[in-house]
MARLUMVEX-115819 format. One record per residue (C-alpha): x, y, z; residue number from 0. Coordinates in steps of 0.5 Angstrom, whole numbers, always signed. Example, Ala and Ser with C-alpha at 12.3 -4.5 7.8 and 13.67 -1.06 7.14 Angstrom:
BEGIN
<X:+25; Y:-9; Z:+16; tiza:0>;
<X:+27; Y:-2; Z:+14; tiza:1>;
This chain:
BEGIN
<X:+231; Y:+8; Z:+225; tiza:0>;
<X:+228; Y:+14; Z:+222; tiza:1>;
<X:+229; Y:+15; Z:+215; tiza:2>;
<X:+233; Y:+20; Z:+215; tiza:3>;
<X:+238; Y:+18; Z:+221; tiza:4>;
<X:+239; Y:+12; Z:+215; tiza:5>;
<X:+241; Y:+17; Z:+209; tiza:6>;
<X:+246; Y:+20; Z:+214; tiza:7>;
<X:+248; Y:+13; Z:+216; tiza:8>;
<X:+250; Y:+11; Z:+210; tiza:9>;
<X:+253; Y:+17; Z:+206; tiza:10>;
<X:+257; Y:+18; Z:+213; tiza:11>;
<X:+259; Y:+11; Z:+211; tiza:12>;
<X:+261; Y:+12; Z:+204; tiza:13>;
<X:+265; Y:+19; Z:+207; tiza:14>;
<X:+270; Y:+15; Z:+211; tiza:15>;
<X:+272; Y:+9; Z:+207; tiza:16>;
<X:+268; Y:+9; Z:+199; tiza:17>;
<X:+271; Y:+2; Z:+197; tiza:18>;
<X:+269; Y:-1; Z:+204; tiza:19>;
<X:+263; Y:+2; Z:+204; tiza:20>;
<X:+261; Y:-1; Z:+196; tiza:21>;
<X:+263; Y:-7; Z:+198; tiza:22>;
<X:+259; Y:-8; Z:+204; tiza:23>;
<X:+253; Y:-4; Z:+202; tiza:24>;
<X:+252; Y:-6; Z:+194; tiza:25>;
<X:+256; Y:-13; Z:+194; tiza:26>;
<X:+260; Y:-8; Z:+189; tiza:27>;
<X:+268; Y:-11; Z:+186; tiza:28>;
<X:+273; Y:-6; Z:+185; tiza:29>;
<X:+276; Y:-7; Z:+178; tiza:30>;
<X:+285; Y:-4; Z:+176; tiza:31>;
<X:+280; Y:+3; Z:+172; tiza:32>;
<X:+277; Y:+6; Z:+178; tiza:33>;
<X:+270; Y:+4; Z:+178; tiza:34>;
<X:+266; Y:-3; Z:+181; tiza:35>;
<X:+262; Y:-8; Z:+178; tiza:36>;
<X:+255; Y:-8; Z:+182; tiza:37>;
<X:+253; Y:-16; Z:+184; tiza:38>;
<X:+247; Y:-18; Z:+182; tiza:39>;
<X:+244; Y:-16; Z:+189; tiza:40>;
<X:+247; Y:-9; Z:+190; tiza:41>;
<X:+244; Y:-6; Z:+184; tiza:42>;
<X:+238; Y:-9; Z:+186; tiza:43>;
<X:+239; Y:-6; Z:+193; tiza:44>;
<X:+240; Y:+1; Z:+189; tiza:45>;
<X:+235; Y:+1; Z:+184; tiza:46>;
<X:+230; Y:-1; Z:+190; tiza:47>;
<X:+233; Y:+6; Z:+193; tiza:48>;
<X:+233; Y:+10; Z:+186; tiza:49>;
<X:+226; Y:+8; Z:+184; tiza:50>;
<X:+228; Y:+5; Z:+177; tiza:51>;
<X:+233; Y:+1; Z:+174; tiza:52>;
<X:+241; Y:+3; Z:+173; tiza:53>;
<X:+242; Y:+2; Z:+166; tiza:54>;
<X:+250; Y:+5; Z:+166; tiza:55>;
<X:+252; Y:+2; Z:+174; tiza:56>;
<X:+258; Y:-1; Z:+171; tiza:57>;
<X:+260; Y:+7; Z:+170; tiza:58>;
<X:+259; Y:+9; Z:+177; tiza:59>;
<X:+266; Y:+10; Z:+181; tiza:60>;
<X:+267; Y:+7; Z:+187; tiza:61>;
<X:+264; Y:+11; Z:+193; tiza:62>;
<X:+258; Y:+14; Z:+189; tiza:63>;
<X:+251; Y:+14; Z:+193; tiza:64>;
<X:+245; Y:+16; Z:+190; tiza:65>;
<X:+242; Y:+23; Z:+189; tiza:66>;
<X:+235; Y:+20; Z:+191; tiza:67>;
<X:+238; Y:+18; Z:+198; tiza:68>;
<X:+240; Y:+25; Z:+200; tiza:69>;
<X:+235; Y:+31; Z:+203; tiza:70>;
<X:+231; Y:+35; Z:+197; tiza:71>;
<X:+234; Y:+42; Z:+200; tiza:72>;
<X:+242; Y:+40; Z:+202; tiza:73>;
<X:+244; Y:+45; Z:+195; tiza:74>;
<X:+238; Y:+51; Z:+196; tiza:75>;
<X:+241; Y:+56; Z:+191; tiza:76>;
<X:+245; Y:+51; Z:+188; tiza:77>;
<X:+244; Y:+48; Z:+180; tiza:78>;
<X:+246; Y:+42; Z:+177; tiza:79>;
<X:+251; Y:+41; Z:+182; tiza:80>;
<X:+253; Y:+33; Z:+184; tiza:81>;
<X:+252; Y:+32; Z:+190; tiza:82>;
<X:+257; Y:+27; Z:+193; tiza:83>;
<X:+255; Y:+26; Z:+200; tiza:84>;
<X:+249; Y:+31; Z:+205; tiza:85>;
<X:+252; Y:+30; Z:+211; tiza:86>;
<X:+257; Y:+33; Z:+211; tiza:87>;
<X:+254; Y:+37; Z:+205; tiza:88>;
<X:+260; Y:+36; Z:+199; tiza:89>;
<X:+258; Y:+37; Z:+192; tiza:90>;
<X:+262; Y:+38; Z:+185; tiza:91>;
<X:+260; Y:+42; Z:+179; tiza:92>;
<X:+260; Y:+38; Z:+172; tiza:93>;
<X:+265; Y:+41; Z:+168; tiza:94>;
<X:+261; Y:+44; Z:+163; tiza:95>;
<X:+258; Y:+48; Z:+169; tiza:96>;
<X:+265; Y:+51; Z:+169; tiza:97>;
<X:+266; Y:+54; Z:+162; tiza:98>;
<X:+265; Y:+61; Z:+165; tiza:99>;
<X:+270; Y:+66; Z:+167; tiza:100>;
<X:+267; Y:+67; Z:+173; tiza:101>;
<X:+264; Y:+61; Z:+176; tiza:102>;
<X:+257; Y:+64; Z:+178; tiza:103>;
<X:+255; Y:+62; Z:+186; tiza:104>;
<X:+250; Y:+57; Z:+184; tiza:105>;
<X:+255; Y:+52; Z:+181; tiza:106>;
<X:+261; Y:+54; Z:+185; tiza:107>;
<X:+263; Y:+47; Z:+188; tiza:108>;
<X:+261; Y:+45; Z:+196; tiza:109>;
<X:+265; Y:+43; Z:+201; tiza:110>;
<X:+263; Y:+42; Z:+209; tiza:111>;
<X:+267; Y:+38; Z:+214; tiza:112>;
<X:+262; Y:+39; Z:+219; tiza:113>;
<X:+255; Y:+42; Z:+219; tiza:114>;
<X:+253; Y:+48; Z:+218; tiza:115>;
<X:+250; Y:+54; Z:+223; tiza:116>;
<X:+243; Y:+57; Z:+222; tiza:117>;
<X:+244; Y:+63; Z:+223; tiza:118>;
<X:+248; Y:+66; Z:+218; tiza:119>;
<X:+246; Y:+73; Z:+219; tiza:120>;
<X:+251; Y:+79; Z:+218; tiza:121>;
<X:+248; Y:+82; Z:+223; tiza:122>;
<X:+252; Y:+82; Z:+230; tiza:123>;
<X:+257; Y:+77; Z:+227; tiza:124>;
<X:+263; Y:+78; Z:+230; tiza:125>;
<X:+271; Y:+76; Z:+228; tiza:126>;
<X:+275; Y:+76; Z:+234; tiza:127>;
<X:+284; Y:+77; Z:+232; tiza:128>;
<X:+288; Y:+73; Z:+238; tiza:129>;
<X:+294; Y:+70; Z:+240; tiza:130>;
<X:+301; Y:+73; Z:+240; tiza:131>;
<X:+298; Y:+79; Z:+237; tiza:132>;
<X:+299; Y:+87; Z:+241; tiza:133>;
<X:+292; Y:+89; Z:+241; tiza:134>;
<X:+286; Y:+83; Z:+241; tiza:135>;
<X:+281; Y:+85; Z:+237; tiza:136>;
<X:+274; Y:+83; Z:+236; tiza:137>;
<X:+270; Y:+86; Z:+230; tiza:138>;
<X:+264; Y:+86; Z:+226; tiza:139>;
<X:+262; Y:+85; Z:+218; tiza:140>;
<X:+261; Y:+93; Z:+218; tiza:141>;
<X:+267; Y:+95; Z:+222; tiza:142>;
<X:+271; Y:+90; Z:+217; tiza:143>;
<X:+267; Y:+95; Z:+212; tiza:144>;
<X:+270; Y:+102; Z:+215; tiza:145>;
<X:+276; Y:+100; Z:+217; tiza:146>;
<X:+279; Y:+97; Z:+212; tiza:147>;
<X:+280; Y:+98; Z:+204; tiza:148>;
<X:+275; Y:+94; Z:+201; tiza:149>;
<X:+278; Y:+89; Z:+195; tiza:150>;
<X:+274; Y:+85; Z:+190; tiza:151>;
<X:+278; Y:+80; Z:+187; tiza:152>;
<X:+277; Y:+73; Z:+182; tiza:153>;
<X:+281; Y:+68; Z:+186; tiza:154>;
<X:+280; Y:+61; Z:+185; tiza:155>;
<X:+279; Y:+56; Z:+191; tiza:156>;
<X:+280; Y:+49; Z:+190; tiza:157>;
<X:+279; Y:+42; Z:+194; tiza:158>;
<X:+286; Y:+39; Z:+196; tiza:159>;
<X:+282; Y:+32; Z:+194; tiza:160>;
<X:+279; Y:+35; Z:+187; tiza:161>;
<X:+282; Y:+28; Z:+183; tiza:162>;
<X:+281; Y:+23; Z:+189; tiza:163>;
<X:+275; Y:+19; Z:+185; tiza:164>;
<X:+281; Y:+17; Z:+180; tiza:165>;
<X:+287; Y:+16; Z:+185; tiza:166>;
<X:+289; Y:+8; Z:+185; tiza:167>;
<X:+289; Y:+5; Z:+189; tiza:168>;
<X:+283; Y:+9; Z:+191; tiza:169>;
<X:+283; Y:+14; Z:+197; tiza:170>;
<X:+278; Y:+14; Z:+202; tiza:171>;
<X:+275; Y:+21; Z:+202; tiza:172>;
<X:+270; Y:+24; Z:+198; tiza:173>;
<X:+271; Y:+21; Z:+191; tiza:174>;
<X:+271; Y:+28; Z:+187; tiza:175>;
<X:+272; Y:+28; Z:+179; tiza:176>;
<X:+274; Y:+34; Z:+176; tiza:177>;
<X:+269; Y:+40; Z:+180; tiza:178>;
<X:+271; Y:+41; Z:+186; tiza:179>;
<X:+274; Y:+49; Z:+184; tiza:180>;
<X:+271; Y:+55; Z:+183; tiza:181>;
<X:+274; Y:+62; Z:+180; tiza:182>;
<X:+269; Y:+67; Z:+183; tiza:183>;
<X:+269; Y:+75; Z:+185; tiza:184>;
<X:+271; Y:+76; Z:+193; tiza:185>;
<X:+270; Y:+82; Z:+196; tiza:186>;
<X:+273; Y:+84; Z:+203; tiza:187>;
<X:+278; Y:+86; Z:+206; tiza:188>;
<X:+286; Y:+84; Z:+206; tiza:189>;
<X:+288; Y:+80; Z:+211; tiza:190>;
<X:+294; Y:+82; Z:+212; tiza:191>;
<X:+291; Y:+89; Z:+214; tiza:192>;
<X:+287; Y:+86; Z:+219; tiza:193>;
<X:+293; Y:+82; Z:+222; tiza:194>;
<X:+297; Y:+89; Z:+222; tiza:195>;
<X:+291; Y:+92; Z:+226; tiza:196>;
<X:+292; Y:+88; Z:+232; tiza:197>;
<X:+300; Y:+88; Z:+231; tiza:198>;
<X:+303; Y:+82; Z:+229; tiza:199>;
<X:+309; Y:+79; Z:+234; tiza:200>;
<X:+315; Y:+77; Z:+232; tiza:201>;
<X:+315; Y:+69; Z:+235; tiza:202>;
<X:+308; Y:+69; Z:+230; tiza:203>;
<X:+309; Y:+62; Z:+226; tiza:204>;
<X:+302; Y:+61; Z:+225; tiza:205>;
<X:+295; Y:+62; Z:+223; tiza:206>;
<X:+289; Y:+58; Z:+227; tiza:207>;
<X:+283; Y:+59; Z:+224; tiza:208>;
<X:+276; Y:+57; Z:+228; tiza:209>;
<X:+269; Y:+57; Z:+224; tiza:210>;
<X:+262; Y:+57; Z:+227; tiza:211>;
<X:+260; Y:+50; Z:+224; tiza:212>;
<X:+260; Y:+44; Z:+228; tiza:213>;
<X:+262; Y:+37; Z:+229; tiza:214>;
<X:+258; Y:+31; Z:+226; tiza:215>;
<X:+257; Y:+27; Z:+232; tiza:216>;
<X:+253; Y:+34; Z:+235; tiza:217>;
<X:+259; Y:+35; Z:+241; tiza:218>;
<X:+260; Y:+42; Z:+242; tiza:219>;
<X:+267; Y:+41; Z:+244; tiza:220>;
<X:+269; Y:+38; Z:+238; tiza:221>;
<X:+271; Y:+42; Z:+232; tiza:222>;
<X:+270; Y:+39; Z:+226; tiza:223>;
<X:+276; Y:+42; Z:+222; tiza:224>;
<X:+280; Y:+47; Z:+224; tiza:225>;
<X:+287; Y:+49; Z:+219; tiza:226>;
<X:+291; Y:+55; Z:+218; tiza:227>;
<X:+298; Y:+58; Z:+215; tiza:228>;
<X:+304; Y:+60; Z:+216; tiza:229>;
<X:+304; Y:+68; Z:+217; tiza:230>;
<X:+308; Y:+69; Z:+210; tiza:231>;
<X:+302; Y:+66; Z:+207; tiza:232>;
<X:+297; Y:+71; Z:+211; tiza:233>;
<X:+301; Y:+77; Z:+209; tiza:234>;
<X:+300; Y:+76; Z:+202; tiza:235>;
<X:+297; Y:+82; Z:+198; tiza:236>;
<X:+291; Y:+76; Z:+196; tiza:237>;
<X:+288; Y:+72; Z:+202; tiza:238>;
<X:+282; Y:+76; Z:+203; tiza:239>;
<X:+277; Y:+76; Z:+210; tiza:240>;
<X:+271; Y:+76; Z:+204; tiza:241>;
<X:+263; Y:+78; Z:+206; tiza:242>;
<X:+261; Y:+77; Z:+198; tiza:243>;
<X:+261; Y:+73; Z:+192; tiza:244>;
<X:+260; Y:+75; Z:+186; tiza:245>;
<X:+257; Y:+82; Z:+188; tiza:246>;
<X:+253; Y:+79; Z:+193; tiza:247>;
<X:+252; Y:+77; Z:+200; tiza:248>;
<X:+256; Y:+70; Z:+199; tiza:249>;
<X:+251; Y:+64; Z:+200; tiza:250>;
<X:+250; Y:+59; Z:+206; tiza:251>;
<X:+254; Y:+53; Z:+204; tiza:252>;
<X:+260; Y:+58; Z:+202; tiza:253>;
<X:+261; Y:+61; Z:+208; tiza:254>;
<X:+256; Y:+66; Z:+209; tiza:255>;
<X:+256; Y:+71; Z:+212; tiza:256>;
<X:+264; Y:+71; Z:+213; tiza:257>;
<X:+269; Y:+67; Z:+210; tiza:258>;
<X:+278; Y:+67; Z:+209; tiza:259>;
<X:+279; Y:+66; Z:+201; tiza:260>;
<X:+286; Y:+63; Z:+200; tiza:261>;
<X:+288; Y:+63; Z:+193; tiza:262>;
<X:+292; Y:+58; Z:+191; tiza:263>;
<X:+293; Y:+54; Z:+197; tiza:264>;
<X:+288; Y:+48; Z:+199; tiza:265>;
<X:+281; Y:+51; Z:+200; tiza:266>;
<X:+281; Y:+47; Z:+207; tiza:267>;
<X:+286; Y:+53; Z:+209; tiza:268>;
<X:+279; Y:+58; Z:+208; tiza:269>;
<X:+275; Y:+58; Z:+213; tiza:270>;
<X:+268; Y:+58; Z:+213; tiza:271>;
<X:+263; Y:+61; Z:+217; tiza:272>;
<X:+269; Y:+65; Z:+220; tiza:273>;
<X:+269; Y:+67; Z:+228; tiza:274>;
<X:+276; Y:+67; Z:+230; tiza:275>;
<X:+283; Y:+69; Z:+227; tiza:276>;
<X:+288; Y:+65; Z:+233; tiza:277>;
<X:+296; Y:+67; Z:+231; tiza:278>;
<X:+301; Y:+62; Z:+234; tiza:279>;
<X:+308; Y:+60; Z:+235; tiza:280>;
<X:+308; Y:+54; Z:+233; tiza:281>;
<X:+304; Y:+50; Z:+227; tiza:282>;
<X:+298; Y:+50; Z:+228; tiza:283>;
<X:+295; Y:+43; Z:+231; tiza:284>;
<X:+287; Y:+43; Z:+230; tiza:285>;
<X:+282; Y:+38; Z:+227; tiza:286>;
<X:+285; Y:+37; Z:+220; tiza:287>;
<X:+293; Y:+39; Z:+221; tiza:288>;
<X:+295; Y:+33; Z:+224; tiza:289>;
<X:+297; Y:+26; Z:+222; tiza:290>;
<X:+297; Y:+26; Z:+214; tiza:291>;
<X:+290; Y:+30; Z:+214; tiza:292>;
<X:+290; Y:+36; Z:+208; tiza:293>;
<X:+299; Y:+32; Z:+207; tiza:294>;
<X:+303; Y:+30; Z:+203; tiza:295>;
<X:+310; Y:+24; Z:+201; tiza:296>;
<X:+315; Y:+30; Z:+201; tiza:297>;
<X:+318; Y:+25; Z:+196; tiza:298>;
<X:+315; Y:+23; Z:+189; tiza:299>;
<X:+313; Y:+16; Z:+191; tiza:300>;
<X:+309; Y:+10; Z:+187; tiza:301>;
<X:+302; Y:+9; Z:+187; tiza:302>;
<X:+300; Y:+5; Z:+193; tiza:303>;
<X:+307; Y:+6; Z:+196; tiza:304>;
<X:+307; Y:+5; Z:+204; tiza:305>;
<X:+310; Y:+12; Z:+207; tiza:306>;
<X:+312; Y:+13; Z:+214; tiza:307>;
<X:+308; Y:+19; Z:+217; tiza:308>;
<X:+313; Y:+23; Z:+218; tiza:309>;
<X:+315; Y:+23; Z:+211; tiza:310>;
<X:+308; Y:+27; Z:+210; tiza:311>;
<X:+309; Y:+34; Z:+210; tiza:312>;
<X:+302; Y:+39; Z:+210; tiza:313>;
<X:+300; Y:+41; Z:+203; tiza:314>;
<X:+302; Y:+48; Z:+200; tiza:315>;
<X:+302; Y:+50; Z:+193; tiza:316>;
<X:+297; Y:+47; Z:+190; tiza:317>;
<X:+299; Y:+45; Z:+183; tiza:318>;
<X:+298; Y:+46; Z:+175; tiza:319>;
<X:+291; Y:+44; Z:+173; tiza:320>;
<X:+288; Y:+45; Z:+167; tiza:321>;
<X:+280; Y:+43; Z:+164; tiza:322>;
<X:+276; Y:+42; Z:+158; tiza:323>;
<X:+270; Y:+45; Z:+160; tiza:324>;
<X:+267; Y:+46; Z:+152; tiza:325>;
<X:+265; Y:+41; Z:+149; tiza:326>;
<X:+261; Y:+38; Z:+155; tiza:327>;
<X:+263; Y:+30; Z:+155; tiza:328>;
<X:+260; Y:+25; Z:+150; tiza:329>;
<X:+258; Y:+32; Z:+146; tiza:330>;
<X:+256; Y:+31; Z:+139; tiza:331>;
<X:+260; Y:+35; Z:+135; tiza:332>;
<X:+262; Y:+36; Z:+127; tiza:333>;
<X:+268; Y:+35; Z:+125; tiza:334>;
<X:+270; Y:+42; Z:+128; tiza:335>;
<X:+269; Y:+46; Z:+133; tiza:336>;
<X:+271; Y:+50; Z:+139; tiza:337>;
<X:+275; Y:+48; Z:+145; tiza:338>;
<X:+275; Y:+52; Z:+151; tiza:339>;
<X:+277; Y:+50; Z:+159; tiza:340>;
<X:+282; Y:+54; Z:+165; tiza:341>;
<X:+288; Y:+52; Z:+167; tiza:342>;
<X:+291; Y:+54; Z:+174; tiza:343>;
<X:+296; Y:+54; Z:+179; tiza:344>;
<X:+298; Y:+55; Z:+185; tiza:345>;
């Protein structure tokens, strides 16, 4: 097998199921603090990887893989992000990246369900509005432009997991920390006057939203996450279809050239690489919206707690977070100094 076709191998490996990817991978031991103790032939497998010793393997958390695994140009126009897995594309900013108001593009965080298009060009792409709607409408990037009002908004997007790396039990998934937000200026347009445009009906429940990226296995017929909201989200004044970010076209891996924006709700609900807006008359039941995906218990449970399925409901209002971004972890500081960080809600 190609190198390559391995790296993808293994960190599809460790997206899917961290703890038994450490286990079987690095003969690593997972411990109650959330982090695992590497066996002798683990770090020697993984140091062999890196190219160096490990000193500090016994503060790695479970699901982490190596940086020298990944492809050199996964985070083109990124800077000093960590990248937690390249295939799909997901990587977090240090806190210390975050101390700005607005997050620079550079060390906005990514998160990628499937693979990107190449061609992300603003030329001739186009958005299509359907479903129950009383004019079908497909639109490009510069009738958004001159039909509607252009708004430039600081909103902040969140990954639903942001936090997984701590949970314990542990979660499968990506194992984010802290970084997986970002607070970055969005220009676009409402969505709210895009949906009035087509003219909503009145048996709309649902949004469905469907991107141009593409399903990791390479079949055309799957769709690698397809999520969307109830019709009273999208009709608020702060859902934006964006083309910018931070005064400029909005980067490949955030979506380029057209994305949703959808402040305060799970970053999944923001569509990247956005093709089509579907409006239904039920929730929607796309890649991603059924089972426990992007859900949660609709009761307070304990930490390992079995729940039926049907107890899961599907995530909404994220919750209050907050954030020390200055000084950076294990600074050396006097005995005063400046403290400074975010908090945010949903």
């Amino acid at each position: 097998m190609a190198d390559n076709d391995t790296t993808k191998d293994v960190n599809s490996f460790f997206a899917a199921d961290p703890e038994k990817a450490d286990r079987e991978f690095f003969g690593r031991v997972p411990n109650p603090d959330r982090r695992g103790f590497l066996k002798r032939t683990g770090l020697a497998t993984m140091a062999a990887m890196v190219g160096t010793s490990i000193p500090f393997h016994r503060n790695m958390p479970i699901g982490f893989v190596p940086a020298a695994m990944a492809s050199e140009d996964v985070l083109v126009g990124k800077d000093g992000l960590t990248l937690l897995n390249d295939r799909p594309v997901n990587a977090e900013t240090p806190p210390e990246l975050l101390d700005d108001a607005i997050t620079p593009t550079s060390r906005h965080f990514v998160r990628n369900n499937g693979i990107p298009p190449e061609n992300t060009d603003a030329e001739g792409w186009e958005l299509t509005i359907d479903g129950f709607v009383d004019t079908p409408m497909t639109l490009t990037i510069e009738d958004l432009k001159s039909k509607f009002e252009v708004v430039t908004r600081a909103l902040t997007l969140e990954c639903g997991g942001n936090g997984r790396g701590f949970f314990n039990p542990p979660a499968k998934g990506n194992q984010w920390t802290y970084g997986a937000v970002g607070c970055s200026e969005w220009t676009g347009v409402r969505l709210k006057d895009v949906l009035e445009a087509a003219g909503v009906q009145s048996n709309v429940v649902y949004t469905a939203h469907y991107g141009a990226d593409t399903h990791l296995s390479g079949d055309p017929e799957k769709l690698p996450i397809s999520r969307g909201m109830p019709i009273a989200k999208a009709m608020t004044e702060e859902v934006l279809i964006a083309f910018e970010m931070n005064g400029a076209p909005l980067h490949p891996l955030n979506g380029a050239p057209l994305r949703l924006v959808v402040p305060g709700w799970p970053a999944s609900t923001a569509q990247k690489w956005l093709t089509r807006i579907e409006l239904r008359d039920v929730v929607h039941d796309g890649p991603k919206m059924t089972g426990k995906a992007y859900r949660v218990p609709n009761r307070p449970v304990a930490p390992g707690e079995k729940v039926a399925t049907e107890d899961f409901v599907i995530i909404e209002r994220m919750p209050v977070k907050s954030l020390v971004t200055f000084p950076a972890n294990g600074a050396d500081v006097g005995m005063e100094t400046e403290v400074r960080g975010h908090a945010w809600s949903g």
